[in-house]
C-alpha positions as a printed Julia matrix, in Angstrom:
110×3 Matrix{Float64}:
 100.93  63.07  108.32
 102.4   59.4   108.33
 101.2   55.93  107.68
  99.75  54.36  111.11
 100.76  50.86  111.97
  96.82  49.62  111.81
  96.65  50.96  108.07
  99.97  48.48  106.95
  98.45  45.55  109.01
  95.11  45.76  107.66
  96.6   45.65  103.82
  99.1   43.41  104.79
  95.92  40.92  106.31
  93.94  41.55  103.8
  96.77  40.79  100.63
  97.78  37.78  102.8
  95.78  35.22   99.61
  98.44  36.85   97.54
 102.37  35.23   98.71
 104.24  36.22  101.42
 103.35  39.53  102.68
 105.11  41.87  104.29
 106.08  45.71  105.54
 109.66  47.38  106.14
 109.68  50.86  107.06
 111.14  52.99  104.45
 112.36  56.8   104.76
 109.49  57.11  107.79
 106.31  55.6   105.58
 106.13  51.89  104.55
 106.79  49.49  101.62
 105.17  46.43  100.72
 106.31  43.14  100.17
 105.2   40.5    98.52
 107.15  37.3    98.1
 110.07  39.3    98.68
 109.59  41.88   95.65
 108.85  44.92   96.41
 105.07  45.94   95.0
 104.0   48.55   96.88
 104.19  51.9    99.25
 102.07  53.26  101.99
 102.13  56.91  102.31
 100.1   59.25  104.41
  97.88  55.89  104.65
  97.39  55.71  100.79
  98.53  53.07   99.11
 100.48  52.81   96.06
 100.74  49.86   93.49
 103.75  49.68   91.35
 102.69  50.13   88.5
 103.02  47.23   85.89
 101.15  46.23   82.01
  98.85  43.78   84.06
  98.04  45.81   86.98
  96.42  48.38   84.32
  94.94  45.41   82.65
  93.4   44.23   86.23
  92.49  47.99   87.3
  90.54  49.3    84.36
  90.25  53.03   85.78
  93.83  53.83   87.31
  94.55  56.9    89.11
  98.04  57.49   89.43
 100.05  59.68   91.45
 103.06  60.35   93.35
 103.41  58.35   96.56
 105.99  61.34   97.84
 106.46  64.28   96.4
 109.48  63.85   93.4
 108.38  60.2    93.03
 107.76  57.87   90.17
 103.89  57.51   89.56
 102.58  54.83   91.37
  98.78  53.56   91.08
  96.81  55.01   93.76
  94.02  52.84   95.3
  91.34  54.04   96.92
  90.76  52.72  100.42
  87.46  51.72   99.69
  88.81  49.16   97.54
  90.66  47.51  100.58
  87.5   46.12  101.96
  87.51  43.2    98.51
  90.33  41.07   99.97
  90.18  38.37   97.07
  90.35  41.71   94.57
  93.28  43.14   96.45
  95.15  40.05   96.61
  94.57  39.43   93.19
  95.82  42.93   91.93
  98.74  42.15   94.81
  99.61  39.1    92.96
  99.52  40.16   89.51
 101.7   42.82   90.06
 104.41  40.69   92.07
 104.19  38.26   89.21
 105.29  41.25   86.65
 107.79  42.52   88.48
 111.85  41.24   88.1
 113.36  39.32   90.84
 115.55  41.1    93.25
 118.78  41.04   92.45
 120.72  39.38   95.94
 122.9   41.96   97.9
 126.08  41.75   97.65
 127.88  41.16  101.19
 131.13  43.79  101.75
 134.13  42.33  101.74
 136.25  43.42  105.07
């Protein structure tokens, strides 16, 4: 099963409170963007929170599991918690905030 386009443009609407939002597809499901740092994956339209010191903190309760199978463990949140926009954007935010700045791509040289 894959991630339908409705599932990434709810999130994405309802994070919006949180930066910069946005979705690139990744090998056939979705990543998350906010502010240009990656913070998040939707899989089999579950999503995944990177998982960071504050995010815990903000969570409580985390669930974690893989969002593909050989991944890292990602927090998994229910989609019953998508419905809270100001609670989504806020976990959104916190965990952009604790995560590093992406390093710029280097351009090839021809």
């Amino acid at each position: 099963m894959s991630t339908q386009q409705k599932t990434v443009d709810f999130l994405l609407e309802q994070a919006s409170a949180a930066g910069t939002m946005s979705a690139r597809k990744m090998f056939g499901e979705y990543g998350l963007y906010c502010d240009g740092k990656v913070i998040a994956f939707v899989c089999d339209d579950q999503l995944f929170i990177k998982p960071t010191a504050a995010g815990r903190a903000y969570l409580g309760t985390v669930t974690e599991a893989e969002a593909y199978p050989g991944s890292k463990m990602y927090f998994l949140i229910e989609g019953d918690c998508w419905d809270d926009a100001d609670w989504l954007a806020g976990l959104v935010k916190t965990t952009a905030g604790n995560l590093p700045t992406p390093k710029p791509k280097k351009h090839k040289q021809t």
